[in-house]
C-alpha positions as semicolon CSV with decimal commas, in nm:
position;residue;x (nm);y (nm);z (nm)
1;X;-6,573;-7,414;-18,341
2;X;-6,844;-7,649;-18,339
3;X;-7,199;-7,548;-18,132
4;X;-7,123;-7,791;-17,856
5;X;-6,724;-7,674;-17,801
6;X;-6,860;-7,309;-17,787
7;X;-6,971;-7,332;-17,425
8;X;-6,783;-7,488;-17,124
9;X;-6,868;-7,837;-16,982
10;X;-6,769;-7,757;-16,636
11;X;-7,086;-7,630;-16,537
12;X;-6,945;-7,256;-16,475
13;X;-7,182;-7,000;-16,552
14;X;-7,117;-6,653;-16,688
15;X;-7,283;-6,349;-16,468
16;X;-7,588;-6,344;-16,597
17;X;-7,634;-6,715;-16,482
18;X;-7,631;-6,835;-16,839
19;X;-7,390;-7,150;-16,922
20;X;-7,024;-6,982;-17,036
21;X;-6,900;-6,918;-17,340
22;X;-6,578;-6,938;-17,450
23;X;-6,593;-6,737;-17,703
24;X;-6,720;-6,450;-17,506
25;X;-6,569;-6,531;-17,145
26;X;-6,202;-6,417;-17,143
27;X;-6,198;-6,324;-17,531
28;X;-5,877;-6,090;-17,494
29;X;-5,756;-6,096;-17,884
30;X;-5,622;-5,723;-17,956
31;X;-5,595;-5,600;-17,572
32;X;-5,249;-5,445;-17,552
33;X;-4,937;-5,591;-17,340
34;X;-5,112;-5,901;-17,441
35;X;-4,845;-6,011;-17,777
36;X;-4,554;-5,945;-17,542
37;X;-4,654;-6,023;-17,243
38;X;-4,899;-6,317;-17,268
39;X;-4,897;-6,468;-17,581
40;X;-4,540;-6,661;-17,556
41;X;-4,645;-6,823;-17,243
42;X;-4,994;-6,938;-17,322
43;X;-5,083;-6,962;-17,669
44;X;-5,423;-6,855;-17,598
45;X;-5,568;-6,468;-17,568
46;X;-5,797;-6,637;-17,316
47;X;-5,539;-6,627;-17,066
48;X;-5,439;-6,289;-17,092
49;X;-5,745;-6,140;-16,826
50;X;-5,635;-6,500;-16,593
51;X;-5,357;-6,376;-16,536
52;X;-5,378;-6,019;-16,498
53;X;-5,670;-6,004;-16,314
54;X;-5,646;-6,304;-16,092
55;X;-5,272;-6,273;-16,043
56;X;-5,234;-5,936;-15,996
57;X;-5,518;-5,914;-15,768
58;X;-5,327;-6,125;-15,559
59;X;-4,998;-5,962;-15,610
60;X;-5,210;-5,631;-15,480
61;X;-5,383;-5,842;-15,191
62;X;-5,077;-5,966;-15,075
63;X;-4,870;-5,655;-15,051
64;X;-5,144;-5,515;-14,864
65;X;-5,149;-5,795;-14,630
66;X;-4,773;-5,846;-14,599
67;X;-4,697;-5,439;-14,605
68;X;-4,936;-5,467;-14,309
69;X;-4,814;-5,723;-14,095
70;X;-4,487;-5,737;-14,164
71;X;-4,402;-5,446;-13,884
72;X;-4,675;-5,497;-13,630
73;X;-4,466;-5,615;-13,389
74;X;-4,275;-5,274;-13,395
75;X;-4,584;-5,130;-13,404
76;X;-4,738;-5,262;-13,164
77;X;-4,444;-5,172;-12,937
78;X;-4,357;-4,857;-13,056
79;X;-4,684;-4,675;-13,103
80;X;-4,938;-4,892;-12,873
81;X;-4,633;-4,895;-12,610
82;X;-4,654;-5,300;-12,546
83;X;-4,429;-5,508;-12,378
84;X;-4,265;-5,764;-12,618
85;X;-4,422;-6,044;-12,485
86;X;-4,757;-5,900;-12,541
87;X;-4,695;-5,727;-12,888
88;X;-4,588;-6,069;-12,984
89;X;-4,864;-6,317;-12,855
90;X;-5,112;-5,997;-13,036
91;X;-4,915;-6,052;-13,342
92;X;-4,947;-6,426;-13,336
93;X;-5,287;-6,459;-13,234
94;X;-5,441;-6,221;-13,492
95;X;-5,201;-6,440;-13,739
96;X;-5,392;-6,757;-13,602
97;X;-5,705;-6,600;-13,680
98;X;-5,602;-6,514;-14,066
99;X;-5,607;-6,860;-14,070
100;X;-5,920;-6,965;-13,906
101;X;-6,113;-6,737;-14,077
102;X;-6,108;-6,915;-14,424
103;X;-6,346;-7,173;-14,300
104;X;-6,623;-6,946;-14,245
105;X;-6,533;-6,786;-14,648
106;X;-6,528;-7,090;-14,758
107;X;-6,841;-7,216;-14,584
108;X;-7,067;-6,921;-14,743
109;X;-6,854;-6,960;-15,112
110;X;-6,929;-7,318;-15,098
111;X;-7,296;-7,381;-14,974
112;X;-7,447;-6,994;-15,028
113;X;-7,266;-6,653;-15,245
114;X;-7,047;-6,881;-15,441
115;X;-6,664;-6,786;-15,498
116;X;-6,716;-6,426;-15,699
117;X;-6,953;-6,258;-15,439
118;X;-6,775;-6,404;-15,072
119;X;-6,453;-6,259;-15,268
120;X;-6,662;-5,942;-15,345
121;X;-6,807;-5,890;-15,008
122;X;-6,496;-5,972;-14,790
123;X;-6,247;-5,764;-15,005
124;X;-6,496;-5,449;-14,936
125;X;-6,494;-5,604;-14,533
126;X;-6,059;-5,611;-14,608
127;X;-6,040;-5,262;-14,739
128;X;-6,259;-5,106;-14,482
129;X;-6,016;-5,280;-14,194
130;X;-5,709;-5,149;-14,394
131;X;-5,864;-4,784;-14,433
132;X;-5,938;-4,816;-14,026
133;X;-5,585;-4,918;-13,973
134;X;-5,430;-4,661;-14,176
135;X;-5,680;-4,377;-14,032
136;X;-5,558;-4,484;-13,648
137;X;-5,225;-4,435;-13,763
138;X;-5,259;-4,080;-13,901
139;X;-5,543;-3,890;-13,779
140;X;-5,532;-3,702;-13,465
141;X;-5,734;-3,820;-13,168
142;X;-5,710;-4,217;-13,346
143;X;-5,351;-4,226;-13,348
144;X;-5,168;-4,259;-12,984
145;X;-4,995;-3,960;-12,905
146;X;-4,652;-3,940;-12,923
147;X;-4,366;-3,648;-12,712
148;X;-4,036;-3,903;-12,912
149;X;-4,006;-4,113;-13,198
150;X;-4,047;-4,386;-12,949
151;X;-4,255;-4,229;-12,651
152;X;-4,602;-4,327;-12,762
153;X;-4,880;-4,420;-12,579
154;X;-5,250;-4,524;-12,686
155;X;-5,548;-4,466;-12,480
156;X;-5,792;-4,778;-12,465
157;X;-5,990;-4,648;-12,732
158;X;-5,736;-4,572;-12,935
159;X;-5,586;-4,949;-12,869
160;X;-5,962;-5,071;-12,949
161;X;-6,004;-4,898;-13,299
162;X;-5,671;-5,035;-13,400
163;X;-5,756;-5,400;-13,312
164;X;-6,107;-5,339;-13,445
165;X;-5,943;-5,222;-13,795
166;X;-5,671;-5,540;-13,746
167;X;-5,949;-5,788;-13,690
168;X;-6,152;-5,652;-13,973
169;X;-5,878;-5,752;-14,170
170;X;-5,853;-6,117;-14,056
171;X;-6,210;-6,123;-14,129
172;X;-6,143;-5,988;-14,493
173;X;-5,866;-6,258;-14,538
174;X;-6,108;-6,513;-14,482
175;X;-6,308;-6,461;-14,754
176;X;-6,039;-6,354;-14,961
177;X;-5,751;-6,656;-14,929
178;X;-5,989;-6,987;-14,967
179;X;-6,162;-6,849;-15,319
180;X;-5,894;-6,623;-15,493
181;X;-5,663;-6,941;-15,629
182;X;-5,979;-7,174;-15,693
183;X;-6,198;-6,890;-15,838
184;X;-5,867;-6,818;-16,057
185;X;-5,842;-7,213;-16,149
186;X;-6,210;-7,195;-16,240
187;X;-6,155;-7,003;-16,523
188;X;-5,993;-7,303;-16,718
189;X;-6,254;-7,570;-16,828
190;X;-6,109;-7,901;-16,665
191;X;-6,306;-8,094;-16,960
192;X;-6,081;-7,884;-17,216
193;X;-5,713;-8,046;-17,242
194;X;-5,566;-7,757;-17,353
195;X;-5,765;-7,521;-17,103
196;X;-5,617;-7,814;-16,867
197;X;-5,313;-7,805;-16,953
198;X;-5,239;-7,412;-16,821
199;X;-5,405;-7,454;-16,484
200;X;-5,083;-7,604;-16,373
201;X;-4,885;-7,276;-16,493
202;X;-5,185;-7,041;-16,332
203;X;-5,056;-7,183;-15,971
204;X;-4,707;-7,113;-16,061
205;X;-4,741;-6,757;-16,145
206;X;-4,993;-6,703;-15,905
207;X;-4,736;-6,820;-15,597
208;X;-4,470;-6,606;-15,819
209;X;-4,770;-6,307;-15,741
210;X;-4,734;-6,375;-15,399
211;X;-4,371;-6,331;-15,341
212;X;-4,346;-6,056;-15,554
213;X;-4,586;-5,842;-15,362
214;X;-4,421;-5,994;-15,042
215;X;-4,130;-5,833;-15,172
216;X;-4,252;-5,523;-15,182
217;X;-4,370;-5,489;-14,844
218;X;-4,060;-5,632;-14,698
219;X;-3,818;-5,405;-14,853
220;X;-4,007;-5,084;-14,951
221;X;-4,324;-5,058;-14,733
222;X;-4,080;-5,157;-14,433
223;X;-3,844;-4,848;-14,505
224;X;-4,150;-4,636;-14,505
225;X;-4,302;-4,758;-14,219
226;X;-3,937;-4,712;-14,025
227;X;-3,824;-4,368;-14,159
228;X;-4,120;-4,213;-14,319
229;X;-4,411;-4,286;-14,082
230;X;-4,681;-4,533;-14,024
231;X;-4,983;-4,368;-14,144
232;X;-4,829;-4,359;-14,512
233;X;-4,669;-4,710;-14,427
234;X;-5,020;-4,870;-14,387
235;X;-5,203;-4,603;-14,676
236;X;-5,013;-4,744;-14,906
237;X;-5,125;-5,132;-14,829
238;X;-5,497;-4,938;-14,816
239;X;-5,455;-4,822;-15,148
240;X;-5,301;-5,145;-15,258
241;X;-5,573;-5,324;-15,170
242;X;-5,813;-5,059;-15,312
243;X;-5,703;-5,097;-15,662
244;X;-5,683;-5,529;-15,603
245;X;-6,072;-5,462;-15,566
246;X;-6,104;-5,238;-15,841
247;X;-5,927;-5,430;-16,063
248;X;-6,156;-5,770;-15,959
249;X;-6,497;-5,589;-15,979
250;X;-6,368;-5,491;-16,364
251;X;-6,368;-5,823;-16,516
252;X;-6,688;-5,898;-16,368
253;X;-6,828;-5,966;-16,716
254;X;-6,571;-6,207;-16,781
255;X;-6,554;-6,409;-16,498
256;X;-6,671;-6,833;-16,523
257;X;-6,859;-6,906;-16,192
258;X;-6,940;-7,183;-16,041
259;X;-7,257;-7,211;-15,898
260;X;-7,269;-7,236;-15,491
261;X;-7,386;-7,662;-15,397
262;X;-7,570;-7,559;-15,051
263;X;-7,405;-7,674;-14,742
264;X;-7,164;-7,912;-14,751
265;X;-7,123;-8,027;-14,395
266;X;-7,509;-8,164;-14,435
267;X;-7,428;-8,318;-14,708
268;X;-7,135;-8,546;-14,616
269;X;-7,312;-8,614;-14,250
270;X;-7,630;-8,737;-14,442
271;X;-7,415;-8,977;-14,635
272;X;-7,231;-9,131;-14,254
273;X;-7,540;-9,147;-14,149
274;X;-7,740;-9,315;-14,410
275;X;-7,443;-9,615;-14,423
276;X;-7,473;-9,667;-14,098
277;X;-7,821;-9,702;-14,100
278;X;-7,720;-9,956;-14,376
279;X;-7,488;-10,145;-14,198
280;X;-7,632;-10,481;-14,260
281;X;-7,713;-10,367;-14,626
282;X;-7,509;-10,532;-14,902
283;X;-7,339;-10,355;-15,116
284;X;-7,442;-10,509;-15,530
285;X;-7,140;-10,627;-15,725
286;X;-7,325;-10,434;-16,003
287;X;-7,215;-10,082;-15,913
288;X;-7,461;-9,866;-16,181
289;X;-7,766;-9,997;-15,950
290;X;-7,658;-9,773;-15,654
291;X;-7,856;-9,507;-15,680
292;X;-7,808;-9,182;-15,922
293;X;-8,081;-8,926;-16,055
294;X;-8,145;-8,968;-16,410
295;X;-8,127;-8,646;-16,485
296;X;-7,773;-8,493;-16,684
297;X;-7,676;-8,265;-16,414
298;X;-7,631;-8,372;-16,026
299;X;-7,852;-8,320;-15,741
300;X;-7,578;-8,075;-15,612
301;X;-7,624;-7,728;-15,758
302;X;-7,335;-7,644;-15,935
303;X;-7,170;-7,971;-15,911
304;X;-7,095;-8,284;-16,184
305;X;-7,190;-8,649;-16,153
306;X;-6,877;-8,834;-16,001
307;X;-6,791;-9,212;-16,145
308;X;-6,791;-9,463;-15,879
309;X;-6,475;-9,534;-15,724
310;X;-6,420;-9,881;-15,566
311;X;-6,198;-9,802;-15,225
312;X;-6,412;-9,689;-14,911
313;X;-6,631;-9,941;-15,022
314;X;-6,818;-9,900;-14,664
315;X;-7,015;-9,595;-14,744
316;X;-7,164;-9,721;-15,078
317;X;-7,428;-9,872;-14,847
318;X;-7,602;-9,528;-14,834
319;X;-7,643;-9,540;-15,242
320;X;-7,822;-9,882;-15,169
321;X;-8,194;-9,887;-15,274
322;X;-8,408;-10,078;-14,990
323;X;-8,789;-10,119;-15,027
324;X;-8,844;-9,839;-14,765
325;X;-8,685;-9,602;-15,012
326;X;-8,929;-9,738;-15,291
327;X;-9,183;-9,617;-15,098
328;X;-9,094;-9,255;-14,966
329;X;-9,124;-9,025;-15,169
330;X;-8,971;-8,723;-15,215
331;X;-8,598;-8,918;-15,124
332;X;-8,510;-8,843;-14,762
333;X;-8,124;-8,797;-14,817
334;X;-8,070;-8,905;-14,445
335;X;-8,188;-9,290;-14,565
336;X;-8,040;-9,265;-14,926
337;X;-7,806;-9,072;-15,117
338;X;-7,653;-9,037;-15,429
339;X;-7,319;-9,148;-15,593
340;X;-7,187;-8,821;-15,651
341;X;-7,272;-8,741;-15,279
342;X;-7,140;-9,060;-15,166
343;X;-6,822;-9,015;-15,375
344;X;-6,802;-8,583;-15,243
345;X;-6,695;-8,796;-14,931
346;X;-6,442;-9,027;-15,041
347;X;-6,300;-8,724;-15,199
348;X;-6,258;-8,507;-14,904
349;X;-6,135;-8,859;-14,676
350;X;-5,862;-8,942;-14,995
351;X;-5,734;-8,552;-14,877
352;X;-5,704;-8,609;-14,517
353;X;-5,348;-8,747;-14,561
354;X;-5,229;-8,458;-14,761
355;X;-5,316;-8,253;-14,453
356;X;-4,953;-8,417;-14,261
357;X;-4,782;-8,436;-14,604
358;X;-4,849;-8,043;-14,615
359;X;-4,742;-7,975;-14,256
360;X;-4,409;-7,751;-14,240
361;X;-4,095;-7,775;-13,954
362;X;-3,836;-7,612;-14,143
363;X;-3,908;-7,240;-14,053
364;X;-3,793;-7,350;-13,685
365;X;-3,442;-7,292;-13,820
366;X;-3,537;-6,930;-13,972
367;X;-3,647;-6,880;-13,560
368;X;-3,290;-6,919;-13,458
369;X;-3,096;-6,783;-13,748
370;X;-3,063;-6,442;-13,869
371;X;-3,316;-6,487;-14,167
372;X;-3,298;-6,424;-14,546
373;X;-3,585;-6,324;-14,610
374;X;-3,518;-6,087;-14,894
375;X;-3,282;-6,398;-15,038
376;X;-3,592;-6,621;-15,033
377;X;-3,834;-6,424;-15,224
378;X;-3,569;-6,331;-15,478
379;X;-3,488;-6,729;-15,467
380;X;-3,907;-6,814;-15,570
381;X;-3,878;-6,553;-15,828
382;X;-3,613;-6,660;-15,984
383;X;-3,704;-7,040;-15,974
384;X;-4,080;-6,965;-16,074
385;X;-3,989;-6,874;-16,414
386;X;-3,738;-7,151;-16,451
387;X;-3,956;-7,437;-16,350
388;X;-4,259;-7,313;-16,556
389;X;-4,053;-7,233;-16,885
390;X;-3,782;-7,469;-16,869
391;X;-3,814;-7,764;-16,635
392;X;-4,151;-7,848;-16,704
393;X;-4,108;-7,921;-17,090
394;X;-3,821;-8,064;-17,007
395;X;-3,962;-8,346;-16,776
396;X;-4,306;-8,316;-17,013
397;X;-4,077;-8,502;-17,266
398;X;-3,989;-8,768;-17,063
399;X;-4,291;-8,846;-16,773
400;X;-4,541;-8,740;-17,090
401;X;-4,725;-8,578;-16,833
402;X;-4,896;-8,259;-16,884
403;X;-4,727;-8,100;-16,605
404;X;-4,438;-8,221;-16,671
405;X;-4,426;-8,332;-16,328
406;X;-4,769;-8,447;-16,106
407;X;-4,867;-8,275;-15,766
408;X;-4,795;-8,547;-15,598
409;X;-4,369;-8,572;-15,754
410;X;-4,353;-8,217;-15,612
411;X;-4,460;-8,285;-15,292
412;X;-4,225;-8,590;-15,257
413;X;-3,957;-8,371;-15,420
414;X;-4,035;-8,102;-15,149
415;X;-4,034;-8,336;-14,847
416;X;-3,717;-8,475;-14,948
417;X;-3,533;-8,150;-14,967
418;X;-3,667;-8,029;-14,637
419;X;-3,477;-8,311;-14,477
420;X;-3,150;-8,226;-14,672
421;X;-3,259;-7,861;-14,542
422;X;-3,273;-7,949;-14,160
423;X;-2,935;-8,123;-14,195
424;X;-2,814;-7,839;-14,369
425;X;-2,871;-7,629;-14,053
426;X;-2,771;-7,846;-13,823
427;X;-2,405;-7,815;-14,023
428;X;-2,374;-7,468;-14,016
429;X;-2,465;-7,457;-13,650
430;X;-2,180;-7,728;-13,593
431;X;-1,979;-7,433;-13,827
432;X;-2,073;-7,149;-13,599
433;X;-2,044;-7,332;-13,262
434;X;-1,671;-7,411;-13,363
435;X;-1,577;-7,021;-13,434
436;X;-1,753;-6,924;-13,077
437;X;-1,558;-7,204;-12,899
438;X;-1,186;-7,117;-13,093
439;X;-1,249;-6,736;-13,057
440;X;-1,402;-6,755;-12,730
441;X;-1,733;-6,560;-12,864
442;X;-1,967;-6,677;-12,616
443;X;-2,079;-6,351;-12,495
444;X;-2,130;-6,214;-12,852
445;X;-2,505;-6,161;-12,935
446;X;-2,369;-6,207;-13,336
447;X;-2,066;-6,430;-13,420
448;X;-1,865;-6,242;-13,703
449;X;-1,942;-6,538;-13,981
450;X;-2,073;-6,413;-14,318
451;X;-2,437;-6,491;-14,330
452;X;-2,398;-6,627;-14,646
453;X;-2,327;-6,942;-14,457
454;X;-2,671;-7,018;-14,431
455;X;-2,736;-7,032;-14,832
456;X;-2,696;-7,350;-14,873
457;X;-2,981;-7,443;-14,589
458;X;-3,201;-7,133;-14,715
459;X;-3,114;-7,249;-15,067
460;X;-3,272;-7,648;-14,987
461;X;-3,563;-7,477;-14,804
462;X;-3,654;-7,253;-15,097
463;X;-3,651;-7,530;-15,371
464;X;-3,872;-7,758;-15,092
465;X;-4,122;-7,523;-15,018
466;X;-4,141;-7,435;-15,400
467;X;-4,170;-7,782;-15,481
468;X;-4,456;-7,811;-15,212
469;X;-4,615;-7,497;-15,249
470;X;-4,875;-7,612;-15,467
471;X;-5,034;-7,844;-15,231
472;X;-5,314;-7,604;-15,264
473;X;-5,378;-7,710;-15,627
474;X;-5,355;-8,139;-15,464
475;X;-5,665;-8,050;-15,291
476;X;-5,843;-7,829;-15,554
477;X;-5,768;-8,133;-15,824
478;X;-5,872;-8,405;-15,542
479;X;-6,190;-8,180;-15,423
480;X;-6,561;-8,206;-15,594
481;X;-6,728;-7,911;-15,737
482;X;-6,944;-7,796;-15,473
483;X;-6,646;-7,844;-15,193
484;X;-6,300;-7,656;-15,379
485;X;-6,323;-7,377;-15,142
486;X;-6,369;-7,578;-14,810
487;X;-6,072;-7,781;-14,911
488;X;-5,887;-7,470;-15,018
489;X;-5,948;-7,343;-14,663
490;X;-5,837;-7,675;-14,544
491;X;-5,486;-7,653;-14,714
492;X;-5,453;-7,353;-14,508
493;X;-5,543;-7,456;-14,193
494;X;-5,203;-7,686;-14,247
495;X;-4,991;-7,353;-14,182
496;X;-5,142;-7,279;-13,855
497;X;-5,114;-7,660;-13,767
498;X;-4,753;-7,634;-13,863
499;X;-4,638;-7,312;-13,657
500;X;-4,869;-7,478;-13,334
501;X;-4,689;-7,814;-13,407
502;X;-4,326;-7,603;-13,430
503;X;-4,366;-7,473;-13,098
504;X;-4,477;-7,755;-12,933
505;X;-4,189;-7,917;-13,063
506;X;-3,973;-7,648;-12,880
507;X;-4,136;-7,639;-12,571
508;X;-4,093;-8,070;-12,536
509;X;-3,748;-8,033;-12,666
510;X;-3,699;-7,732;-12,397
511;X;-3,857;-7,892;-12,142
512;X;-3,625;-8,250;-12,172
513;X;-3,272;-8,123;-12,277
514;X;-3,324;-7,880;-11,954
515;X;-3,397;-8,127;-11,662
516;X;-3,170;-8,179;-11,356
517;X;-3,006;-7,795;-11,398
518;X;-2,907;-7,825;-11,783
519;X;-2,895;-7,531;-11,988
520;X;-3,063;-7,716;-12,272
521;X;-3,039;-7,772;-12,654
522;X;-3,153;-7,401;-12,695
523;X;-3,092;-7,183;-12,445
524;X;-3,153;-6,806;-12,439
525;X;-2,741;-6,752;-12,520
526;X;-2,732;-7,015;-12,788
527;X;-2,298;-6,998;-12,790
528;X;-2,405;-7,265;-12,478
529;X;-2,677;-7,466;-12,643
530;X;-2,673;-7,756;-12,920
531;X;-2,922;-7,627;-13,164
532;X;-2,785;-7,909;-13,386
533;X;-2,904;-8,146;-13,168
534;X;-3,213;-8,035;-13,226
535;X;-3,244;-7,979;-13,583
536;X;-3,099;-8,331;-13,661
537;X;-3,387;-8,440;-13,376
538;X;-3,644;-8,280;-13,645
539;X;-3,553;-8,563;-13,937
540;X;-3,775;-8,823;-13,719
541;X;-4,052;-8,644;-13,787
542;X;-3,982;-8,538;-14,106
543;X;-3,901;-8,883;-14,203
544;X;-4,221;-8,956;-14,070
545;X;-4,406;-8,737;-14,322
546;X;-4,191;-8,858;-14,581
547;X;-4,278;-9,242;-14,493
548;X;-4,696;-9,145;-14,470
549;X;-4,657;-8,999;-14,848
550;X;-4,488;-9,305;-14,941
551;X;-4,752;-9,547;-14,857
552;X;-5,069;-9,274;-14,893
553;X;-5,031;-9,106;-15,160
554;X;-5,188;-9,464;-15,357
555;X;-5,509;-9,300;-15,281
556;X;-5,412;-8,956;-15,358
557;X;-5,465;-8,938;-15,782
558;X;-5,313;-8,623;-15,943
């Protein structure tokens, strides 16, 4: 390997600070499982600590956090003696806040710690919530005392330390769920084609982590929450999480880092400000005399030059050089900026779009059907391994693409099916709403119909959000340097968007199809309502999404 291939060109760092090497950075020849396990898939030894730390850190994080949350509700109810209403709005607004909280990680991952220590402080801030939890469920005078299996009830400060340990937790998360998949994607040197090349298989296996730790906790950890007890139920997630830590802090030496860029928000508000100062400022047909420092690396810590790009053409102004620039000295970033700044802007407006591309309606059918939940995970691991092994040559032979397929295919792919999905349940309502009318089975709570019916619809809903589940790597491709874990956090934020946008949705639909005495498309007994209606009534929007990808994802490059 020649002198100049030995160390990375993506500006990570190993931790010591010093540029990385490849040769000593993820050098895995000779560790065992890695001939059988690793080898066949990658071709590289490099991969082998990728995968098994990154992934299965995730795998570990996730059980924790699904083994967790899975049963609060019944928890909530059971042990804290809540009325449903309550247990549930608790449930969904600490779930809101899982959500929330990535923008602060990826605020201090971005501009200050950088991805390893904001994953290294919050997973210590995660494991302390879980070991809270898990000691208000077991130890006497923490956990609420109980005369039945289900005559509980929690003092205040009993209540307290539980929501303490629960918000903890949500705290964790958000240092935790904006860095893991970049920091992991990190690790392969975007300037090395065949380092390139894996990243897209990383995300696959690393959403196939996911479900398979989701598994767990929704079979397993569920049982023992139900029939064993809840202070093992949540030790276990504790321990999970434990080891998820453990196993991080142990590649330490082998990690690629890149280096925190300072704040970002400053950074893109200097750039709107300093074109509008320029407003009257033309913009030179010669693009290499905008202004750039002369030196190799950028101004942003941690960040590489960006090429001009020739759309959003407005905010070049603030790489204009005027004759007041000329004369201050140092550069007052609020009057002129740089390229690569300039361009960290463009990049983070070209994502914007993939924010309603990313948005999600089809769980509203999971809220009204008897889910499968177990059937879905079981469906991602089964079509994880298929796409990454045998799909993806497959359509590498024919698009030539690396991927086989690009981001952007996927997520047309995905909001295609999700339409075939909707319609899909809308049929099998039409189905059920047949049998309650010939067997007079209005009054039943559960019409006797094998729930197998709903395969087909769970089926189209898997494969879509499979095929869209990767939007995460869309906006770490489409995001600069210095900004992957903002726009990590971002991609997140779509999931709370979605579930507020779902039951807004609901309440409208509620609030129409009930005027002047109706029962309404969904009524509490839905043997009366039209749930069909409503699930066909979900294609305009979907084919609204589907339209906005058609005509923006020309700015959208991956």
């Amino acid at each position: 390997m020649a002198e100049e291939d030995v160390y990375t060109k993506d500006g990570t760092v190993d931790y010591k600070g010093d540029p990385a090497n490849k040769k000593e950075n993820w050098n895995m020849e000779g560790l065992p499982l890695y001939s059988s396990f690793i080898e066949p898939y990658s071709q590289n030894e490099d991969a082998y600590g990728i995968y098994v730390l990154s992934i299965g850190n995730e795998c570990c994080e996730r059980l924790a956090y699904y083994g967790m949350s899975s049963n609060l509700v019944l928890y909530f109810k059971i042990r804290l003696h809540q009325h449903s209403t309550t247990a549930s709005n608790n449930v969904t607004n600490w779930g809101g806040t899982c959500y929330i909280t990535p923008l602060i990680g990826a605020f201090f991952a971005d501009a200050y710690l950088g991805r390893y220590w904001t994953i290294a402080c919050f997973s210590i801030i995660y494991v302390l919530g879980m070991t809270l939890l898990t000691l208000s469920a077991s130890v006497t005078g923490l956990k609420p005392t109980c005369t039945g299996k289900d005559n509980c009830h929690a003092t205040n400060i009993q209540s307290a330390v539980c929501f303490i340990a629960l918000y903890l937790i949500a705290l964790g998360t958000g240092g935790i769920k904006p860095c893991v998949s970049s920091y992991g994607a990190d690790q392969f040197d975007d300037a090395d084609e065949a380092e390139k090349k894996r990243k897209g298989s990383f995300f696959n296996w690393f959403y196939f982590s996911i479900n398979v730790g989701a598994l767990i906790a929704g079979s397993v950890l569920v049982y023992i929450q139900d029939n064993v007890g809840w202070g093992l139920g949540f030790g276990i997630p504790a321990a999970a999480m434990a080891i998820a830590v453990s196993t991080f802090f142990s590649g330490t030496r082998l990690y690629r880092n890149q280096k925190p860029g300072g704040e970002p928000l400053t950074r893109l508000c200097q750039v709107v400000v300093a074109s509008f100062r320029k407003y009257r400022v033309e913009v030179p047909a010669d693009k290499s005399l905008l202004y750039e420092t002369a030196d190799a690396e950028s101004v942003i810590k941690g960040s590489r030059k960006l090429d001009h790009t020739q759309d959003l053409s407005f905010f070049d102004k603030a790489a204009v050089e005027t004759q007041t620039n000329h004369i201050e000295e140092p550069v007052n970033p609020w009057r002129l900026c740089t390229v690569t700044q300039v361009e960290e802007l463009k990049a983070i407006i070209r994502l914007l779009p993939a924010i309603l591309w990313t948005l999600t309606l089809e769980n509203l059918a999971s809220k009204f059907q008897q889910p499968l939940s177990l059937f879905d995970i079981l469906s991602v691991l089964f079509w994880v391994p298929v796409y990454d092994r045998i799909i993806v040559p497959v359509a590498r032979r024919f698009t030539g693409h690396k991927s086989g397929l690009t981001q952007l295919q996927r997520m047309g792919i995905g909001l295609l099916i999700s339409i075939f999905a909707m319609i899909s349940a809308a049929i099998l309502e039409v189905v059920r709403l047949k049998m309650v009318r010939r067997h007079d089975y209005y009054n039943y709570k559960y019409v006797p119909m094998s729930i197998f019916w709903q395969v087909p619809s769970t089926s189209s809903s898997v494969v879509q959000k499979f095929s869209r589940s990767l939007g995460s790597w869309v906006f770490y491709e489409q995001a600069p340097d210095a900004m992957r874990s903002m726009c990590s956090a971002l991609s997140l934020t779509t999931n709370a968007l979605g579930n507020y946008l779902s039951s807004l949705l609901v309440t409208i639909v509620t609030g129409i199809s009930t005027r002047h005495g109706k029962l309404g498309w969904i009524p509490d007994n839905l043997n009366y309502g039209h749930l069909h209606y409503f699930f066909l009534a979900l294609g305009g929007p979907q084919r609204a999404q589907l339209g906005s990808f058609s005509l923006g994802s020309k700015v959208v490059h991956v």
